[in-house]
MDTraj code that builds the backbone (N, CA, C; nanometers):
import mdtraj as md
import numpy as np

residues = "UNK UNK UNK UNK UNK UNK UNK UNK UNK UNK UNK UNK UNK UNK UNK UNK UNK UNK UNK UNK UNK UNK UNK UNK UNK UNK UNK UNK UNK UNK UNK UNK UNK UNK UNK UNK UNK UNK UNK UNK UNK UNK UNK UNK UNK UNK UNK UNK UNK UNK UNK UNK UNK UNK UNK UNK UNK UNK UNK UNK UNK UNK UNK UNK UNK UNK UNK UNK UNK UNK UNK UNK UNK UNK UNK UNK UNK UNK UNK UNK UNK UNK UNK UNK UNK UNK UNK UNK UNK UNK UNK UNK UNK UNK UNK UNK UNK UNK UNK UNK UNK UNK UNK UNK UNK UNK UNK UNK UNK UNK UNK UNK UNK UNK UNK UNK UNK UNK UNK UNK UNK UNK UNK UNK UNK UNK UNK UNK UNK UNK UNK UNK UNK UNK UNK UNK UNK UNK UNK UNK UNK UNK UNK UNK UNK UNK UNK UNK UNK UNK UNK UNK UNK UNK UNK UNK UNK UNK UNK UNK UNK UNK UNK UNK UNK UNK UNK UNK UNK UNK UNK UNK UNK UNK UNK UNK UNK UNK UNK UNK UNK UNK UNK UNK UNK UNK UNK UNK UNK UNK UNK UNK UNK UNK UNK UNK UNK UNK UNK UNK UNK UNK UNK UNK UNK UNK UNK UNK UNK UNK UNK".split()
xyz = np.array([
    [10.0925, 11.2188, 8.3086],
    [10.0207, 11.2833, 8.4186],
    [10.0001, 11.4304, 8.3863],
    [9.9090, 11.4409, 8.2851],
    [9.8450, 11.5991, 8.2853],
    [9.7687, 11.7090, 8.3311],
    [9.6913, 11.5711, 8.4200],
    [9.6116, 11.6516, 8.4957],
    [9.6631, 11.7246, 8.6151],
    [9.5980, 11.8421, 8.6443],
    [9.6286, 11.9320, 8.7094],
    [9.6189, 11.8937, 8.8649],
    [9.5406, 11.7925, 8.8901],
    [9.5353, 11.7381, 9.0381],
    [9.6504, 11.6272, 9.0567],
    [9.7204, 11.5867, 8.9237],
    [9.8425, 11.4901, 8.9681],
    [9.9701, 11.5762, 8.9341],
    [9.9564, 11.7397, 8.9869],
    [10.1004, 11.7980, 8.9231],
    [10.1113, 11.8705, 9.0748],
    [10.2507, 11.8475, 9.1321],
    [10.2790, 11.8721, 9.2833],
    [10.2476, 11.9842, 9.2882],
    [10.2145, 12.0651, 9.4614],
    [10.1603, 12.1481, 9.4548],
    [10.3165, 12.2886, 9.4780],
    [10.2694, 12.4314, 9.4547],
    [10.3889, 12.5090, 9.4540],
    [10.4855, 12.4104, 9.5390],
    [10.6460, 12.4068, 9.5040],
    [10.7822, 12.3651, 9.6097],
    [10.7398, 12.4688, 9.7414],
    [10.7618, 12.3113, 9.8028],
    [10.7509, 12.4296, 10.0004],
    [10.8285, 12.4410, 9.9883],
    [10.8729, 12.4990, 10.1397],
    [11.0354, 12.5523, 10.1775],
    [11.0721, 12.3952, 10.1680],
    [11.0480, 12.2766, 10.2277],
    [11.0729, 12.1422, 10.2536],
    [11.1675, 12.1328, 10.1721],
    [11.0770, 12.1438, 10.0210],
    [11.1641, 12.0663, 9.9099],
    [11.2704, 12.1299, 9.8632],
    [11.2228, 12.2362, 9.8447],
    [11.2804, 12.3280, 9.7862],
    [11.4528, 12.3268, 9.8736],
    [11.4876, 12.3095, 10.0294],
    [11.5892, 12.2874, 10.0892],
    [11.6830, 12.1331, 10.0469],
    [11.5520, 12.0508, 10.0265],
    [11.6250, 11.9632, 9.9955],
    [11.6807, 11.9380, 9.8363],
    [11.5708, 12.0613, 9.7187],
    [11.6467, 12.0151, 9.6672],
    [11.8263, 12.1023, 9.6466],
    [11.8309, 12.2186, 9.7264],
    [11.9601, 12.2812, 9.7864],
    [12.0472, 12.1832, 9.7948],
    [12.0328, 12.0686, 9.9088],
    [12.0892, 11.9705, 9.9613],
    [12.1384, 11.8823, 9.8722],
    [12.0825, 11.8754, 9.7455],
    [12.1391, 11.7463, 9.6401],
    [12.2257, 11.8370, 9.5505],
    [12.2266, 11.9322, 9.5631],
    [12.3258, 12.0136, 9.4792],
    [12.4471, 12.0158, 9.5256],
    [12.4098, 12.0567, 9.6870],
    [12.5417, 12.0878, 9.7647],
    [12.6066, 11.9268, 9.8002],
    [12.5719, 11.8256, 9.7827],
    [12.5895, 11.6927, 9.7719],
    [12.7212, 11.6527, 9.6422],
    [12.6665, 11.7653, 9.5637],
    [12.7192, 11.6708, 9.4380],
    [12.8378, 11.7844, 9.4338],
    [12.7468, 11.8805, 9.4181],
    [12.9308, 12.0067, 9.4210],
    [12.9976, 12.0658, 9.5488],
    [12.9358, 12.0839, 9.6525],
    [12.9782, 12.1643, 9.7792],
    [13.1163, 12.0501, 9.8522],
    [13.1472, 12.0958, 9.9744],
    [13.2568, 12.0887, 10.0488],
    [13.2154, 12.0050, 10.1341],
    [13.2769, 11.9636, 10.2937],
    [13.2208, 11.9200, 10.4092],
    [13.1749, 12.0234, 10.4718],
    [13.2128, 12.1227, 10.4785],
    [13.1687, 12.2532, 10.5212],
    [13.0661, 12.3128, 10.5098],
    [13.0060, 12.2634, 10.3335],
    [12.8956, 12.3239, 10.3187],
    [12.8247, 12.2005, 10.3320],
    [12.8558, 12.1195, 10.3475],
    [12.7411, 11.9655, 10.3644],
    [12.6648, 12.0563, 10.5016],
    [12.8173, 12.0327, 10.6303],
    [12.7541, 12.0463, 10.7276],
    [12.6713, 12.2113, 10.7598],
    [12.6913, 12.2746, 10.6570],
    [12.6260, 12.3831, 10.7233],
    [12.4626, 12.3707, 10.6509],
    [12.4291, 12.2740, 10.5355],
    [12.3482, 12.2588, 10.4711],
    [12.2599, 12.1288, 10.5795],
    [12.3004, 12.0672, 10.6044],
    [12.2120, 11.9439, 10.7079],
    [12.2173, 12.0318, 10.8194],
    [12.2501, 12.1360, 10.8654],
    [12.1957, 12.1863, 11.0121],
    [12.1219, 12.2919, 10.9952],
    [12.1233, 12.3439, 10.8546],
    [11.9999, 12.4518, 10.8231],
    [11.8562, 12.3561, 10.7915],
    [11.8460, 12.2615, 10.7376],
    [11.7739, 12.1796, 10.6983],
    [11.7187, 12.0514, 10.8072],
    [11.7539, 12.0758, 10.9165],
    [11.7143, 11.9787, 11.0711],
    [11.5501, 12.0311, 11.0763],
    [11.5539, 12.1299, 11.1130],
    [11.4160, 12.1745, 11.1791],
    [11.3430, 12.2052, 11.0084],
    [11.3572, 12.1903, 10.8912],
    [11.3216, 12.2065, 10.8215],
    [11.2433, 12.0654, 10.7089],
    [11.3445, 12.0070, 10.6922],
    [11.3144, 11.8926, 10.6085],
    [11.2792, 11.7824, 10.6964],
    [11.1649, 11.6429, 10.6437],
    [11.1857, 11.5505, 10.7168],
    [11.2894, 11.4618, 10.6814],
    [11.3253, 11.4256, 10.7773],
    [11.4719, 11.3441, 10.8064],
    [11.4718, 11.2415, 10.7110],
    [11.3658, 11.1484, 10.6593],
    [11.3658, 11.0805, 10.5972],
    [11.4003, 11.1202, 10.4443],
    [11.3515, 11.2094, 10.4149],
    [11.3764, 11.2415, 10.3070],
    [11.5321, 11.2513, 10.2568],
    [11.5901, 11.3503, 10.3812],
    [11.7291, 11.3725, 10.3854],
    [11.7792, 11.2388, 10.3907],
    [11.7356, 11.1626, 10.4528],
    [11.8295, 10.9616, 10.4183],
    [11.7892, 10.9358, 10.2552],
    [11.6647, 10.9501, 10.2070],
    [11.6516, 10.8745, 10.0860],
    [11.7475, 10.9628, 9.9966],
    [11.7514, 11.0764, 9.9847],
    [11.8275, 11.1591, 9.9424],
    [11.9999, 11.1245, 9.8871],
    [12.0458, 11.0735, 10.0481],
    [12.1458, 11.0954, 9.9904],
    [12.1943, 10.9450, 9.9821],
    [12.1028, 10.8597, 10.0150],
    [12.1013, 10.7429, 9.9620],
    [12.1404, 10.7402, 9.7878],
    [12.0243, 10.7973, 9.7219],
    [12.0042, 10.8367, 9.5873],
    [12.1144, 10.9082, 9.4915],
    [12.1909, 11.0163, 9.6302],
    [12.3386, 11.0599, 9.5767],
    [12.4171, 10.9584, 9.5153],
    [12.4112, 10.8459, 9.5539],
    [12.5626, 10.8112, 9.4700],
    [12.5429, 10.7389, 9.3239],
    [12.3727, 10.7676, 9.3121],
    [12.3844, 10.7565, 9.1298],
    [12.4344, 10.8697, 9.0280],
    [12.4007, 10.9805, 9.1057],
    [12.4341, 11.1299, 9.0527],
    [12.5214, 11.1809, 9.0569],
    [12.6238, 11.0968, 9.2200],
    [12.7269, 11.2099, 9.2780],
    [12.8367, 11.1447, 9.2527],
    [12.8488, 10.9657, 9.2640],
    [12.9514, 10.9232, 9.2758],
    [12.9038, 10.8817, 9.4311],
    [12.9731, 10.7394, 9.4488],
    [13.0019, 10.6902, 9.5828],
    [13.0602, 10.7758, 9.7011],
    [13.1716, 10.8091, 9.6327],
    [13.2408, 10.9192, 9.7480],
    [13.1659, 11.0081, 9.8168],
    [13.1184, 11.0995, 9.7486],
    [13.0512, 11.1876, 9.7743],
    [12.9245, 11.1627, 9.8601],
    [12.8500, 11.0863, 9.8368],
    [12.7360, 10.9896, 9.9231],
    [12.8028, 10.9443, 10.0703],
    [12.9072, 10.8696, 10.0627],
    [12.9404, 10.8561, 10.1635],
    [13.0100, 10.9865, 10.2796],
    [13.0396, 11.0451, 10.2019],
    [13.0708, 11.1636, 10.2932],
    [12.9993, 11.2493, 10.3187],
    [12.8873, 11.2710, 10.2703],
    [12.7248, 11.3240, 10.2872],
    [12.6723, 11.2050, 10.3777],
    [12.6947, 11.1312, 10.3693],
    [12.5689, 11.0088, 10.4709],
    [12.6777, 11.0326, 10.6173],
    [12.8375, 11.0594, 10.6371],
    [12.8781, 11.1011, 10.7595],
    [12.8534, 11.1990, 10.7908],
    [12.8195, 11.3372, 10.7359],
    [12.8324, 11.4178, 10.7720],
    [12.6456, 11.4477, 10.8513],
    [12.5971, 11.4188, 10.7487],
    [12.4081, 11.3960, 10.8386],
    [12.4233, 11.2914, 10.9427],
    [12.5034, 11.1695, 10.9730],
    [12.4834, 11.0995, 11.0845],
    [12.5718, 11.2206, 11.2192],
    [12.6612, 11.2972, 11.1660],
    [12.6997, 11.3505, 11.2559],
    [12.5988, 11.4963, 11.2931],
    [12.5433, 11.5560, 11.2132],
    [12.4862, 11.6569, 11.2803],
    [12.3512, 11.6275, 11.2659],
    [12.2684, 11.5667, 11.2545],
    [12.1347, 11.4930, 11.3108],
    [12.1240, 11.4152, 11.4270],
    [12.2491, 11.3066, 11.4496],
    [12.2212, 11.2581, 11.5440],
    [12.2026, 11.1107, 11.5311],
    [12.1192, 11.0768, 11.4262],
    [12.0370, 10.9598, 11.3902],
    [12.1377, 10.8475, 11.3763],
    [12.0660, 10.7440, 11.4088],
    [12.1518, 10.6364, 11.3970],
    [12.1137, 10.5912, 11.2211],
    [12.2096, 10.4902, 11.1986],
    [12.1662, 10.3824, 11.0792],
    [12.0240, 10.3033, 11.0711],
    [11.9412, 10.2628, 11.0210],
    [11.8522, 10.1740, 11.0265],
    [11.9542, 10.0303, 11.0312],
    [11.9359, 9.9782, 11.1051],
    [11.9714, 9.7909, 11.1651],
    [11.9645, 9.7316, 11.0075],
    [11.8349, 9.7283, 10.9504],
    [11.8523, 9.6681, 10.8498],
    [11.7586, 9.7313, 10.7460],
    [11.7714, 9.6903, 10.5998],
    [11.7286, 9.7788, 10.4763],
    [11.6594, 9.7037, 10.3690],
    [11.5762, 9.6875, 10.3050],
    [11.5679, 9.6248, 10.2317],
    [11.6606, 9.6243, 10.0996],
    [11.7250, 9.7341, 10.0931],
    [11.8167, 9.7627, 9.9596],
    [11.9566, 9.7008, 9.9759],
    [11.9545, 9.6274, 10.1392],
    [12.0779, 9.5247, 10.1387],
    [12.0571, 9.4213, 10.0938],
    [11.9427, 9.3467, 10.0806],
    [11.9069, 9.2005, 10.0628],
    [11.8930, 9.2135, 9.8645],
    [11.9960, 9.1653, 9.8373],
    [11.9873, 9.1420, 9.6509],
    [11.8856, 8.9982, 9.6457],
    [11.8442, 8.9643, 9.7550],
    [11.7437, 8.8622, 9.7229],
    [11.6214, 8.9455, 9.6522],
    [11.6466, 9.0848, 9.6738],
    [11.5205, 9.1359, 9.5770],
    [11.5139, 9.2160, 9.4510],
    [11.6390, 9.1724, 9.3946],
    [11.6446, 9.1971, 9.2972],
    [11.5496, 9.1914, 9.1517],
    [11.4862, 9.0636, 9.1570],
    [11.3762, 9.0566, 9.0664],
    [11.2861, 9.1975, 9.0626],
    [11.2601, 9.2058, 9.2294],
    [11.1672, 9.3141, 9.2554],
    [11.1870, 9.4335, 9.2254],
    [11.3674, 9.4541, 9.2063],
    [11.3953, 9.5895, 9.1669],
    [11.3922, 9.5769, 9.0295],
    [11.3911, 9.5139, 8.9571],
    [11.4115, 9.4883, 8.8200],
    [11.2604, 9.5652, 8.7655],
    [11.1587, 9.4951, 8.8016],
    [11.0029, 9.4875, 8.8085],
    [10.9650, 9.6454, 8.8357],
    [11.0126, 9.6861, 8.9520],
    [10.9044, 9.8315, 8.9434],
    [11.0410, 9.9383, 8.9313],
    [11.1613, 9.8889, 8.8421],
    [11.2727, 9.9952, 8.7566],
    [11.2219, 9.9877, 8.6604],
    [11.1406, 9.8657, 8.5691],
    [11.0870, 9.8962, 8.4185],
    [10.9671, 10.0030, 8.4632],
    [10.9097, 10.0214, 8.5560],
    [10.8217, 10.0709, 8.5706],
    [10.8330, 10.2361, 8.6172],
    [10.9097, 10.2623, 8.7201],
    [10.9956, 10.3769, 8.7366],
    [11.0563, 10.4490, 8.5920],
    [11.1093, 10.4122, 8.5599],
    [11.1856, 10.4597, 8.4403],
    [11.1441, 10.4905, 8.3618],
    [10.9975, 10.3514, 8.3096],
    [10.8975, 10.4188, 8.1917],
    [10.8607, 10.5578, 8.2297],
    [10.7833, 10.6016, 8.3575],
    [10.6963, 10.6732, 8.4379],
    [10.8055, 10.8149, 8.3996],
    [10.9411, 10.7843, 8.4013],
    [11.0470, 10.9324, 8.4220],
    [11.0731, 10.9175, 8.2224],
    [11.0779, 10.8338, 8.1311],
    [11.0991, 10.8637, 7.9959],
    [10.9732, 10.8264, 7.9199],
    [10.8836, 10.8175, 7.9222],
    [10.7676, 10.8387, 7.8761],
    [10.7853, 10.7345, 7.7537],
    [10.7645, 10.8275, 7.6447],
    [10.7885, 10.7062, 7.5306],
    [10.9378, 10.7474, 7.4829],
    [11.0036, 10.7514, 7.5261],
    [11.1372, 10.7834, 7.5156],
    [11.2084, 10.6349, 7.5859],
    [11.1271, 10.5556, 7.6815],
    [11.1678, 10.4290, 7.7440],
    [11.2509, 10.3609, 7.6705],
    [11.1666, 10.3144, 7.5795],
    [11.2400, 10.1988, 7.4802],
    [11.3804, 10.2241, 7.4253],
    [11.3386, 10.3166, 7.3753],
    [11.4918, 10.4153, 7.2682],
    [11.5895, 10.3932, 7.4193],
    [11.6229, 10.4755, 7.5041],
    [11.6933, 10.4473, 7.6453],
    [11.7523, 10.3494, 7.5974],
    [11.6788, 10.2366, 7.6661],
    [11.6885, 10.0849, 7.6910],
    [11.7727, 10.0486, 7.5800],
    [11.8053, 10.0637, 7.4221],
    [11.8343, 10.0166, 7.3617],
    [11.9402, 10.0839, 7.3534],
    [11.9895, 10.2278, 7.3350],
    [12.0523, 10.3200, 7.3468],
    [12.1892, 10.2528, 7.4595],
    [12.1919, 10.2614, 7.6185],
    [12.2050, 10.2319, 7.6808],
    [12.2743, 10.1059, 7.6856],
    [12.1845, 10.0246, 7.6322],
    [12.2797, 9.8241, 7.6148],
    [12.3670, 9.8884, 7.4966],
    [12.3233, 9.9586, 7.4131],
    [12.4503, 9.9383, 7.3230],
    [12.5855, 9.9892, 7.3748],
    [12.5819, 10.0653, 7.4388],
    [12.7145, 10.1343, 7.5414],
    [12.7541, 10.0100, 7.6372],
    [12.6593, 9.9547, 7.6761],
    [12.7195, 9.8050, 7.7265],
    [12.5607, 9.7698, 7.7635],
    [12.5769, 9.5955, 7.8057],
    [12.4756, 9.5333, 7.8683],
    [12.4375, 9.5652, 8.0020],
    [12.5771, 9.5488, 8.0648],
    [12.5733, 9.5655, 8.2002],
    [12.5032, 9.7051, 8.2676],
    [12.5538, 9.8117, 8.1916],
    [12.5009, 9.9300, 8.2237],
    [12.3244, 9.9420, 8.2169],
    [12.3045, 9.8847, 8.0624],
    [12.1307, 9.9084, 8.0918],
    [12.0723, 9.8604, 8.1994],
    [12.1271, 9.6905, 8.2254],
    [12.0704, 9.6093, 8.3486],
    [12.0739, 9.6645, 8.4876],
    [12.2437, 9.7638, 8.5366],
    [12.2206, 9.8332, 8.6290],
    [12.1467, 9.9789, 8.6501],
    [12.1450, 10.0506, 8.5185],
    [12.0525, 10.1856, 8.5352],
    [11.8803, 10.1062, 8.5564],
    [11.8680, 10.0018, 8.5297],
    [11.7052, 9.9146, 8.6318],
    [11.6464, 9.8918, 8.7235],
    [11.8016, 9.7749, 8.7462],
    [11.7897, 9.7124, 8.8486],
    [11.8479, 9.8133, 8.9970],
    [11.9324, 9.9113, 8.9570],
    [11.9820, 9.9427, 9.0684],
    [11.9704, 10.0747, 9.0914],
    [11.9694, 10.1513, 8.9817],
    [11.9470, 10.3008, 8.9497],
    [11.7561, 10.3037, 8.9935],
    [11.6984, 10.2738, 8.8744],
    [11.5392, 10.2886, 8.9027],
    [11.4632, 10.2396, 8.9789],
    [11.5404, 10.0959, 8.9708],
    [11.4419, 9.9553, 9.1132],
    [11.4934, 9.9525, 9.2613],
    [11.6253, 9.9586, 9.2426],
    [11.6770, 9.9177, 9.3753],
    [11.6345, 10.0620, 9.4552],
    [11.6660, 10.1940, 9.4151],
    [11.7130, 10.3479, 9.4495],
    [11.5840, 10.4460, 9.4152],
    [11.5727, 10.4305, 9.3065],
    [11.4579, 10.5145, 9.2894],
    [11.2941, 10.4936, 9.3009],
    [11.2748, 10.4186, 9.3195],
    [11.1319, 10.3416, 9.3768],
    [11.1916, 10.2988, 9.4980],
    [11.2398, 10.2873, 9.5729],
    [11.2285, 10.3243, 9.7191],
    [11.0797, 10.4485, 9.7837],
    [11.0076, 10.3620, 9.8801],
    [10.8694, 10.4528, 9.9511],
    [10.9296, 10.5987, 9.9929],
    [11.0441, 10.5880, 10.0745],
    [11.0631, 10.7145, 10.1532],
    [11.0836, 10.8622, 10.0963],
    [11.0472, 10.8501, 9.9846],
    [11.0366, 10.9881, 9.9356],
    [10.9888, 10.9315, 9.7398],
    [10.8561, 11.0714, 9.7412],
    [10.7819, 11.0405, 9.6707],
    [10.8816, 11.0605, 9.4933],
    [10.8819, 11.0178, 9.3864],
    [10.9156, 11.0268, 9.2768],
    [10.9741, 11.2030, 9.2089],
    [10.8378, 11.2319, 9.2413],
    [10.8285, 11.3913, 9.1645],
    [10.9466, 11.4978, 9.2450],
    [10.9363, 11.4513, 9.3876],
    [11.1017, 11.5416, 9.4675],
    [11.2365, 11.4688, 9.4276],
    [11.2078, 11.3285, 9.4038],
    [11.3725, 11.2669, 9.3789],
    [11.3979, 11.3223, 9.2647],
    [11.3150, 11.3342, 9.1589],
    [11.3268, 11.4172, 9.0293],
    [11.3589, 11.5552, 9.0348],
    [11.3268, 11.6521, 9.1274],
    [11.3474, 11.7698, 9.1251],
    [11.5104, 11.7744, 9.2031],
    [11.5370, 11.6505, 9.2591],
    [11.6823, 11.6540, 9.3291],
    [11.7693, 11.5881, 9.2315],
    [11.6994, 11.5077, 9.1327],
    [11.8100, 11.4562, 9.0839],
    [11.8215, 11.6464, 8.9277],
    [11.7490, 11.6750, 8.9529],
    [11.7716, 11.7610, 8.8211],
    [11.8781, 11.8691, 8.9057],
    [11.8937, 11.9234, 9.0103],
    [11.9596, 11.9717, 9.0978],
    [12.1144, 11.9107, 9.0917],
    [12.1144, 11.8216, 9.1175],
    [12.2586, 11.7204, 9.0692],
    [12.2658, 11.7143, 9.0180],
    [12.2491, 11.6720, 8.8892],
    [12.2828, 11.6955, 8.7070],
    [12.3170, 11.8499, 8.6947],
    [12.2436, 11.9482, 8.7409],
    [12.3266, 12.0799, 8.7250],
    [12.4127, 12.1157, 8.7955],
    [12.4474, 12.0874, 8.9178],
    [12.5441, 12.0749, 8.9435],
    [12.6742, 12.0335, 8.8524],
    [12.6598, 11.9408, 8.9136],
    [12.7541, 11.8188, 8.7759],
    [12.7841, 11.8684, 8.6414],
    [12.7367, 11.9676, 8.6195],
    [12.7588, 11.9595, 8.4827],
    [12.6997, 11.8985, 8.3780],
    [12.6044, 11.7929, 8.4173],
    [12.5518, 11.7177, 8.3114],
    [12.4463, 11.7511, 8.2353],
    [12.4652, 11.8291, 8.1137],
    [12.3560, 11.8553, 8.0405],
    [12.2758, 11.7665, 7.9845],
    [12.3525, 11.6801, 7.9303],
    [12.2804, 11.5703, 7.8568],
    [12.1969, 11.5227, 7.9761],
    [12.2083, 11.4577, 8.1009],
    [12.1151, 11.3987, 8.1901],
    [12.0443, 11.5151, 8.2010],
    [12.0575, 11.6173, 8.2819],
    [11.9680, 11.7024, 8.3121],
    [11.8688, 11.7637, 8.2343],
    [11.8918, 11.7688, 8.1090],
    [11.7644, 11.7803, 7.9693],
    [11.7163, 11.6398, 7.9866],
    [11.7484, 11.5212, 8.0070],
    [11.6408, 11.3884, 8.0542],
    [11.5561, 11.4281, 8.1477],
    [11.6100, 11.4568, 8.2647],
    [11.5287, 11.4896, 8.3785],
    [11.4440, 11.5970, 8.4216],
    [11.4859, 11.7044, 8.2924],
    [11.4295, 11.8018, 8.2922],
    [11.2596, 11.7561, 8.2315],
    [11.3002, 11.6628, 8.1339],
    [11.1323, 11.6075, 8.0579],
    [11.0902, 11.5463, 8.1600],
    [11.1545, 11.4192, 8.2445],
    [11.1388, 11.3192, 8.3592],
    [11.0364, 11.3882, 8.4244],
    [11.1117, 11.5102, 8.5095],
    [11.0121, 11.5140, 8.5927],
    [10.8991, 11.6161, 8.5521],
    [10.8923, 11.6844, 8.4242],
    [10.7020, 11.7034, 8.3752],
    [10.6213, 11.5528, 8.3628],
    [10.7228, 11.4843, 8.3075],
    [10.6250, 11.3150, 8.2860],
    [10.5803, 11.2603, 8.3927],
    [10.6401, 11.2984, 8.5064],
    [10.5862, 11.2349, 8.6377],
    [10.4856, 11.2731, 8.6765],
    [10.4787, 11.4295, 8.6832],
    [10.3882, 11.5253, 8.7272],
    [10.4519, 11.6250, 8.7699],
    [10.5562, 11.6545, 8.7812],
    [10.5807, 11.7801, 8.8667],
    [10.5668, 11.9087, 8.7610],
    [10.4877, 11.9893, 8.8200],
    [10.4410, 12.1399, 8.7920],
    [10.5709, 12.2172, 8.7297],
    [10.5978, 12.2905, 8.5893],
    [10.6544, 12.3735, 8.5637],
    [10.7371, 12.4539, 8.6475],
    [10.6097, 12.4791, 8.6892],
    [10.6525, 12.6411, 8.7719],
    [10.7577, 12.5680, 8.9167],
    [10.7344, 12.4508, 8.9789],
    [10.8260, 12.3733, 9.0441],
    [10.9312, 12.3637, 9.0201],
    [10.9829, 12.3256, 8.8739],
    [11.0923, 12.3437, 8.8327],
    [11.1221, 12.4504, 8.7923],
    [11.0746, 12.5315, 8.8170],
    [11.1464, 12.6719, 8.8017],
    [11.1878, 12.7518, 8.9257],
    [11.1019, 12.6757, 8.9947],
    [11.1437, 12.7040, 9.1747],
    [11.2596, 12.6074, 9.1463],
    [11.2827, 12.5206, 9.1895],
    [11.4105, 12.4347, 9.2279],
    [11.5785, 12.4998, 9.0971],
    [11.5049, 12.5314, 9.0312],
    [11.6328, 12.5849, 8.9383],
    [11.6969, 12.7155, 9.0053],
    [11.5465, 12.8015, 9.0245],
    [11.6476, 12.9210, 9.1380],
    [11.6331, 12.9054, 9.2505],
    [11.6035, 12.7983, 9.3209],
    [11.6269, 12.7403, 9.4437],
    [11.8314, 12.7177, 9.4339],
    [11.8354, 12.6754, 9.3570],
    [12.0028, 12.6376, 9.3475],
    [12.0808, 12.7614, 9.2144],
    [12.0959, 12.8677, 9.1947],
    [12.0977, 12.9203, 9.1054],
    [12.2380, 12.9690, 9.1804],
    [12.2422, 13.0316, 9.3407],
    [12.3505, 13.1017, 9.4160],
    [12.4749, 12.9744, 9.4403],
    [12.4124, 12.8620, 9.4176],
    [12.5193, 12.7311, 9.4445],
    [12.5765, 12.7160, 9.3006],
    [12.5080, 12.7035, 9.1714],
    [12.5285, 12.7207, 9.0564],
    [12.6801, 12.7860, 9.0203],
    [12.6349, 12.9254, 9.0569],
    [12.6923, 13.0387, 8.9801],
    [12.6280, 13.0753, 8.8760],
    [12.6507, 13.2534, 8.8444],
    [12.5772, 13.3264, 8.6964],
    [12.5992, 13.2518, 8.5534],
    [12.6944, 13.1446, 8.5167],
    [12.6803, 13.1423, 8.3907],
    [12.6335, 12.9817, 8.4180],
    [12.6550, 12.9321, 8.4918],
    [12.6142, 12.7733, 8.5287],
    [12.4265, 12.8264, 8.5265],
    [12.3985, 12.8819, 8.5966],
    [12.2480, 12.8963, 8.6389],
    [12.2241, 12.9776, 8.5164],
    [12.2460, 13.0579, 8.4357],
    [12.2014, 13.0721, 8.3107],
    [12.1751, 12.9770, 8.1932],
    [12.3033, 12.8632, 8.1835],
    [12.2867, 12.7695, 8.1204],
    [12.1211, 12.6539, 8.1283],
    [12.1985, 12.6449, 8.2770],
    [12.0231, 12.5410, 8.3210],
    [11.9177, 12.6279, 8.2744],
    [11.8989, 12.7857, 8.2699],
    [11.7622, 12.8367, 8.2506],
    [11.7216, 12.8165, 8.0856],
    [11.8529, 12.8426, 8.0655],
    [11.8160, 12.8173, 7.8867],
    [11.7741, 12.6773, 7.8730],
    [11.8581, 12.5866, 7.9318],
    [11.8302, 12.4357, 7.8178],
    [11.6464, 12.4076, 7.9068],
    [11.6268, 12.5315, 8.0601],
    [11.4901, 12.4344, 8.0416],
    [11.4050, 12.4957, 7.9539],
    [11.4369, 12.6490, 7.9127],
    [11.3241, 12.6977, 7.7728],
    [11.3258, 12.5995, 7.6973],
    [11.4361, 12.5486, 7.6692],
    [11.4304, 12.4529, 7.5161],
    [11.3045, 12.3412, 7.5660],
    [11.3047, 12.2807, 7.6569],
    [11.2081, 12.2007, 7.7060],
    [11.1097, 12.2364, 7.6814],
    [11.1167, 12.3725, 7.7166],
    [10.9555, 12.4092, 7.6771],
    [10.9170, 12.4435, 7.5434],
    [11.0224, 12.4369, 7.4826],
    [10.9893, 12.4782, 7.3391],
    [11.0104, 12.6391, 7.3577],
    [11.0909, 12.7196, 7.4361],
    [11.0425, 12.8357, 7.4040],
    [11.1650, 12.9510, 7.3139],
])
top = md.Topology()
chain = top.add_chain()
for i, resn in enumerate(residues, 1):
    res = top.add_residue(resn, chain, resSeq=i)
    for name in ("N", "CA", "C"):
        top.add_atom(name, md.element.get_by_symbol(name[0]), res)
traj = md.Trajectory(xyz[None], top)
């Protein structure tokens, strides 16, 4: 996606909070959860904030998801949805189907290598970074590709994870998201970071760019 009409437009405040929110997800406190979902009420749509931290517990760990998904049911308000489609493993085929497709879309021609890469560390793992990581979680409607990418690169720096976060750092130019986006969302989270954490992320994304 090179063209300039499929590359998101500048990060609003929207995203740009939420992608705050996947940082403070993966490294912050309950404290800062809750002071992060009540700055982000009148700001983000709500949905997003569910797919979000739905999406946390590929990045964050279970724990952490779940104590982010109490802490937004408590200061939003919102109830659970009754029912989900991401409960029914009767659709698994389906997640299988648009995770080869997701995944190509975030590793470009880098897909294959993955895929093979990946089973060799085990079987099980490639089948679930597909079926459950890309199909089940990340092709989910409620929030578009190019922001789950700018949140999941937010959580990988957090985390610590260089190795993912140089994936996702290519991921989300392959999708479409605008440079200069990710350069918003990097100092969007730079004060959650810290100076040598948020220096690190700035360097490995020059390398991205070749610079």
């Amino acid at each position: 996606m090179d063209a300039d009409s499929s590359r998101l437009p500048v990060a609003d405040a929207a995203t740009l909070a939420l992608v705050r929110l996947s940082a403070i997800i993966t490294g912050g406190g309950e404290e800062d959860l809750r002071r992060a979902f009540t700055d982000a009420l009148d700001l983000v749509p709500p949905d997003w904030v569910e797919e979000l931290i739905l999406q946390s517990y590929l990045f964050a760990g279970f724990p952490r998801g779940l104590s982010a998904a109490r802490e937004w049911r408590r200061v939003s308000g919102r109830m659970a949805p009754v029912e989900d489609e991401g409960a029914d493993y009767g659709n698994a085929t389906r997640w299988r189907i648009r995770g080869e497709v997701t995944c190509s879309a975030v590793y470009g021609a880098r897909f294959e290598a993955l895929r093979v890469n990946v089973r060799a560390l085990h079987p099980a793992l490639e089948a679930w970074m597909i079926v459950e990581g890309y199909g089940k979680v990340l092709s989910r409607p409620g929030l578009d590709l190019r922001r789950r990418e700018l949140c999941v690169i937010a959580s990988c720096a957090a985390a610590r994870q260089d190795r993912q976060l140089h994936a996702h750092l290519h991921g989300a130019l392959n999708v479409g998201v605008a440079a200069g986006d990710i350069e918003a969302a990097i100092e969007a989270i730079a004060d959650i970071l810290g100076k040598e954490d948020a220096r690190k992320v700035r360097l490995l994304w020059a390398r991205v760019l070749g610079k």
